[in-house]
C-alpha positions in Angstrom: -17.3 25.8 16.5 -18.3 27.8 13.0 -20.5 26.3 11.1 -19.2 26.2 7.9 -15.9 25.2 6.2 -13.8 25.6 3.3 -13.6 22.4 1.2 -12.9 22.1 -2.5 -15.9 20.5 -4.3 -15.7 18.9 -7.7 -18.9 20.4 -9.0 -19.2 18.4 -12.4 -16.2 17.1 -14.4 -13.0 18.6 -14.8 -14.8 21.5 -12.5 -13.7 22.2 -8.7 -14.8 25.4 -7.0 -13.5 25.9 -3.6 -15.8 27.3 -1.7 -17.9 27.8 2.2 -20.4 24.3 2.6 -21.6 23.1 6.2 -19.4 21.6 8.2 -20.5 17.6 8.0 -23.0 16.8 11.0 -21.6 13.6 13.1 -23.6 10.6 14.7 -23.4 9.3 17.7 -20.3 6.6 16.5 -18.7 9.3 14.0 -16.1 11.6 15.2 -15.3 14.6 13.1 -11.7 15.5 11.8 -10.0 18.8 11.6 -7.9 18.1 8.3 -4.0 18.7 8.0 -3.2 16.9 4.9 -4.6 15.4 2.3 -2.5 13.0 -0.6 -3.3 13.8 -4.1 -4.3 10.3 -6.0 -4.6 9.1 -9.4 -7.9 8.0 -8.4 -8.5 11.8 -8.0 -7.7 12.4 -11.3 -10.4 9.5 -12.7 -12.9 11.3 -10.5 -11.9 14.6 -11.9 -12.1 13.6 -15.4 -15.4 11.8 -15.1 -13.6 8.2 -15.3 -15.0 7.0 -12.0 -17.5 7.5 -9.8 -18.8 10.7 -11.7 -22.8 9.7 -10.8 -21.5 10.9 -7.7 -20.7 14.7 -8.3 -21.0 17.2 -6.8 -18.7 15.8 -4.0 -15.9 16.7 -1.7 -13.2 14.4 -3.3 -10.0 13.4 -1.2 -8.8 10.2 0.5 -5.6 9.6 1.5 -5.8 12.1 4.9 -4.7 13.1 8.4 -5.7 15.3 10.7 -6.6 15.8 14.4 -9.8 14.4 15.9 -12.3 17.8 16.3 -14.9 16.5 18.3 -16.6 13.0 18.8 -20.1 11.6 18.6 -21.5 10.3 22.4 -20.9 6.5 21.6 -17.3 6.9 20.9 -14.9 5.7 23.5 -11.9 4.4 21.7 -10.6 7.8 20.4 -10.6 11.1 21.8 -10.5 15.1 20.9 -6.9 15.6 19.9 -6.0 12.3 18.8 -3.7 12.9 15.9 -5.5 10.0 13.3 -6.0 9.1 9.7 -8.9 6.8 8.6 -9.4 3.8 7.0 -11.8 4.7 3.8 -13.4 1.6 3.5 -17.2 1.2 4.6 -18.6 -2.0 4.1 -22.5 -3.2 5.5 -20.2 -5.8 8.0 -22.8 -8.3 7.9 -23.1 -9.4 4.1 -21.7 -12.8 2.4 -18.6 -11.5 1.9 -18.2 -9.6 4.9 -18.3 -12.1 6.9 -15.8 -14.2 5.2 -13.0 -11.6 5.4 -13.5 -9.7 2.0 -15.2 -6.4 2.6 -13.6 -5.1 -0.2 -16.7 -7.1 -2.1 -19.6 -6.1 0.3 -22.1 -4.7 -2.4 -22.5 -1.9 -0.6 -19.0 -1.0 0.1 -18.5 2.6 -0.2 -15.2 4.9 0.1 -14.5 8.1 2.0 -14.1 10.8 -1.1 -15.0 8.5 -3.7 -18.7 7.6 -3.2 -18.8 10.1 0.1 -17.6 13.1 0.5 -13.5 13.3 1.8 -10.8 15.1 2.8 -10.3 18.1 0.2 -11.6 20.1 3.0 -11.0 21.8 6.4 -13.2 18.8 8.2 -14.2 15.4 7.4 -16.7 12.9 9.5 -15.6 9.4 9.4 -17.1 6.3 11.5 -15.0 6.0 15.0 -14.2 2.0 14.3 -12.2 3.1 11.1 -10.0 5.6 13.2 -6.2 5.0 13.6 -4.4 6.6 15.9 -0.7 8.0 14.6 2.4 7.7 16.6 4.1 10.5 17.9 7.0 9.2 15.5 4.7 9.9 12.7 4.5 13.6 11.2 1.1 14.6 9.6 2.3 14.1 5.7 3.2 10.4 7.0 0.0 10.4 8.3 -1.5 10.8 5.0 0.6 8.1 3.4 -1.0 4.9 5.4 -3.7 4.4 2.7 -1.3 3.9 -0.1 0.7 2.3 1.7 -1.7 -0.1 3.1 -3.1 -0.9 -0.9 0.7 -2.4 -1.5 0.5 -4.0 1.4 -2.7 -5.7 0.5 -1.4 -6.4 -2.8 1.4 -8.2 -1.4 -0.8 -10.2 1.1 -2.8 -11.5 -1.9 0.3 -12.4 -4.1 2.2 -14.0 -1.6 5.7 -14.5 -2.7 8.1 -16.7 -0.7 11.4 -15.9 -0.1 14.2 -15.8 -2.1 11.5 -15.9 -5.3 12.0 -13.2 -8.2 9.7 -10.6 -8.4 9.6 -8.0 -11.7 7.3 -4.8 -11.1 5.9 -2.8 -14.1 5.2 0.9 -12.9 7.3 3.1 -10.7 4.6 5.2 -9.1 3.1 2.8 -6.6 5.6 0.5 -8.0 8.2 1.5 -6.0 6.6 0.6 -3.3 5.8 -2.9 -4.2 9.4 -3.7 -4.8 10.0 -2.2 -1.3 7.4 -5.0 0.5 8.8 -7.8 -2.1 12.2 -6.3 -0.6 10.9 -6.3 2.5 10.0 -10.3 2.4 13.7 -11.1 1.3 12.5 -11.7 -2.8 15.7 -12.0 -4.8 16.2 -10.6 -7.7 13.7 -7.7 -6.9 13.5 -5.6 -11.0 11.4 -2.8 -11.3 10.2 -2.1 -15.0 9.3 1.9 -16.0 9.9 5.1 -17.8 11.2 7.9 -15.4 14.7 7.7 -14.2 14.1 9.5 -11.0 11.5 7.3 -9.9 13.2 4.2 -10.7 16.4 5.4 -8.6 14.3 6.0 -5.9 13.2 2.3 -6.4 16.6 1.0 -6.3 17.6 3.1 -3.1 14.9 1.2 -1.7 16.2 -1.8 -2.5 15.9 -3.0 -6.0 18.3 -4.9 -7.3 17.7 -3.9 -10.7 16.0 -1.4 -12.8 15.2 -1.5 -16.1 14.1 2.0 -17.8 11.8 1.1 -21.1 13.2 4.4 -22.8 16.7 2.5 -22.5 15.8 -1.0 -23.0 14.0 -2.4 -26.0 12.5 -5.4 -24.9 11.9 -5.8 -21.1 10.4 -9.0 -21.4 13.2 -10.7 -22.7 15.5 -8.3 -20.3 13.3 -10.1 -17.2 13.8 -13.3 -18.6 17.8 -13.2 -18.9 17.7 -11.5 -15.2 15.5 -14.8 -14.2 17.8 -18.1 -15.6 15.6 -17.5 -18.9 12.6 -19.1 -17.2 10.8 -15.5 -16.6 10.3 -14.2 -13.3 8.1 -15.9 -10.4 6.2 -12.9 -9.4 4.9 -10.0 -11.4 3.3 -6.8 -10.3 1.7 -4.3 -13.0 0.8 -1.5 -11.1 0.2 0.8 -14.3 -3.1 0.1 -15.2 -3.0 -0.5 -19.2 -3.5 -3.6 -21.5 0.1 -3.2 -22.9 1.6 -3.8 -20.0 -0.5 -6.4 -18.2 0.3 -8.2 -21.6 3.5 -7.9 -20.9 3.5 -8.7 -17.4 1.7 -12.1 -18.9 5.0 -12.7 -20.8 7.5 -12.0 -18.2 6.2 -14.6 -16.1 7.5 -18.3 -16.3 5.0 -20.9 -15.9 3.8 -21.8 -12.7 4.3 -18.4 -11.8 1.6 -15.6 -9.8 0.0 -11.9 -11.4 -1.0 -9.2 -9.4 -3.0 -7.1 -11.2 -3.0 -3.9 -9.5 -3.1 -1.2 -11.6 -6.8 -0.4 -12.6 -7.4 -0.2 -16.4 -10.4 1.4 -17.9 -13.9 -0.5 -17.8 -14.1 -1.4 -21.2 -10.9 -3.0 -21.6 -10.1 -6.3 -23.2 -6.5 -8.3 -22.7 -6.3 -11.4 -24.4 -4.8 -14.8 -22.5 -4.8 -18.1 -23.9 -6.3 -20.8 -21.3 -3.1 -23.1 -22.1 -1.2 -21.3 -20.1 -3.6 -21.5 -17.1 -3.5 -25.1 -17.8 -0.5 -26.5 -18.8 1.3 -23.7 -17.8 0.1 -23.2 -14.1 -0.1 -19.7 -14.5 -2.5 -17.9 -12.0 -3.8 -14.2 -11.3 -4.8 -12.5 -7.9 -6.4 -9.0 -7.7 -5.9 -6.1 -5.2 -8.0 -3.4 -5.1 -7.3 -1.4 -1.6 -6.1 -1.5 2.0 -8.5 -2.5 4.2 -8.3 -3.8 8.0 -5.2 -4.7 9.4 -3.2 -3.3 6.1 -3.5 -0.1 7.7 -1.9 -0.9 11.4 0.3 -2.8 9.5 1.5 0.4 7.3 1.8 2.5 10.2 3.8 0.0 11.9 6.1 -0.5 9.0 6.9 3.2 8.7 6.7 3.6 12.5 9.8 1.4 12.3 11.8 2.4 9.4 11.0 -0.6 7.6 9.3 1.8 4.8 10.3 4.9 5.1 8.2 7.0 2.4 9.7 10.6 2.9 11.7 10.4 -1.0 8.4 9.6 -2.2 7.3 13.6 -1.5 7.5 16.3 -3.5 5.2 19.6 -2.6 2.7 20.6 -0.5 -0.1 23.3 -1.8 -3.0 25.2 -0.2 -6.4 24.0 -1.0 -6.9 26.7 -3.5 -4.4 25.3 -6.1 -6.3 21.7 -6.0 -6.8 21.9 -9.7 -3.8 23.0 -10.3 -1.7 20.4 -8.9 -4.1 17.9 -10.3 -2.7 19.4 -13.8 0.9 19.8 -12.4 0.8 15.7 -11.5 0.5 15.1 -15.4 2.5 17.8 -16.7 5.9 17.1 -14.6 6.6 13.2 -14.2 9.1 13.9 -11.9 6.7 15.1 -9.6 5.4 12.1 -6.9 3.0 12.9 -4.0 1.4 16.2 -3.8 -0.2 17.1 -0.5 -3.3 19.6 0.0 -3.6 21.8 2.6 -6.2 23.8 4.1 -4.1 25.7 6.6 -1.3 26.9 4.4 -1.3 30.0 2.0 2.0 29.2 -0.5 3.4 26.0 -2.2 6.3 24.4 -0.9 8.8 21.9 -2.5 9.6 18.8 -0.2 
């Protein structure tokens, strides 16, 4: 095998040069990864920017992946060369406080493949053999590099918990749409889904939704939720945008007694403001999702295994390595635009 690669590197913010860098040295329980496709994620945009995880640049960004197994270290037993695979990104220490109560996602040491490591924007990527998932035949490679989002809603929806035949509004249709599609998929009625691009929310819809509510359209969603919910506000809410304006909202829309899920990540520094009456005489409670982890990512590739998601309408290009940056750009410049996928073994951009 050559020794070196081709891997787009994000040298120092809002900087990526792709260029040759050694091809990542596995241990004895790593398994290297040819790459087919990487996801293009908001998170990739925060990195790019300098939003998150900038102490860690220069680094080989890239998360949500699939690929073929390349070679494997001498331990490894469970996978083999030619497995088609993704990877579950999360490393925790396993033996920590919170690791051994279930919540890895807390292990102060937890570290993510092309976050704090370096990922997938590249023709290889080493990843430990016990995060390795092996992709059904059924699956094609873009699928492949779907799981991790898929697995975050999943998560999300673990940690919310909404029984059936409970109201559930969703604020955001980028991952949004797929929230409403697991509240769908645990028989929630009425499922609404709250945002600002048409396209989007009809893909929502299509997916199940019973209504939609665009915000360019509809002056006051709050009160729109409320009259879709008997008045009392809805049981569930999901804000999966990531800004105090609409967790605030969120807040409002939901009737007392009722469950947030904050999903979508705001900036550090940012403040909302909730009165602790309605934590107390109002019931009202909050649970947080960061990522997939664990069984969320079987899970996802079950559920698109067997139709139950099926995340093809959620697609919109591939592009070869080289244009990295550019899509990155393209993401915020067309709204219409959904998942990009990267590349390193195609030459020209194609529209999915």
């Amino acid at each position: 095998m050559a020794q070196m690669m081709k891997a787009a590197v994000f040298e120092a913010i809002k900087k990526i040069v792709v260029k040759e860098v050694p091809i990542p040295e596995i241990g004895p329980d790593e398994v290297l990864i040819k790459v087919k496709y990487t996801g293009i994620c908001g998170t990739d945009w925060s990195i790019y920017n300098g939003w998150y995880s900038a102490e860690k640049l220069p680094m080989i960004g890239g998360h949500e992946f699939s690929g073929v197994i390349a070679e494997t270290g001498k331990e490894v037993t469970r996978v083999k060369t030619g497995d088609r695979v993704t990877a579950d990104i999360n490393m925790a220490c396993g033996t920590c406080f919170y690791c051994m109560n279930g919540a890895s996602l807390q292990c102060p040491n937890f570290t993510q493949l092309g976050i704090h490591t370096d990922g997938s924007y590249a023709e290889y990527i080493k990843a430990p053999a016990r995060l390795i998932h092996v992709l059904p035949d059924k699956l094609s490679f873009e699928e492949g590099a779907f799981i991790e989002p898929v697995s975050c809603c999943i998560h999300a929806s673990k940690a919310m918990n909404a029984k059936l035949a409970s109201s559930v509004a969703v604020i955001g249709c980028g991952l949004g749409v797929l929230h409403a599609r697991m509240a769908v998929l645990r028989a929630c009625a009425p499922v609404i889904v709250i945002g600002d691009n048409k396209k989007r929310l009809n893909i929502a819809k299509k997916m199940g939704a019973d209504f939609i509510l665009d915000v360019n359209e509809v002056a006051d969603p709050v009160a729109e939720v409320k009259k879709l919910t008997g008045g009392r506000g809805a049981d569930y809410v999901i804000e999966a945008v990531g800004k105090v304006k609409t967790y605030q909202q969120a807040w409002e829309m939901l009737r007392p007694g009722g469950t947030l899920s904050a999903f979508g990540i705001t900036g550090g520094d940012d403040v909302m403001e909730i009165r602790p009456f309605d934590f107390v005489l109002g019931e009202k409670k909050i649970t947080g999702s960061c990522a997939g982890a664990g069984p969320d990512w079987p899970e996802s590739i079950t559920l698109i295994e067997n139709g139950r998601i099926d995340p093809k309408p959620l697609f919109s290009m591939k592009v070869p390595l080289e244009d990295l940056e550019w899509a990155l750009h393209e993401l915020r410049r067309d709204p219409d635009l959904f998942k990009i996928f990267v590349s390193p073994e195609i030459t020209k951009r194609e529209i999915l």
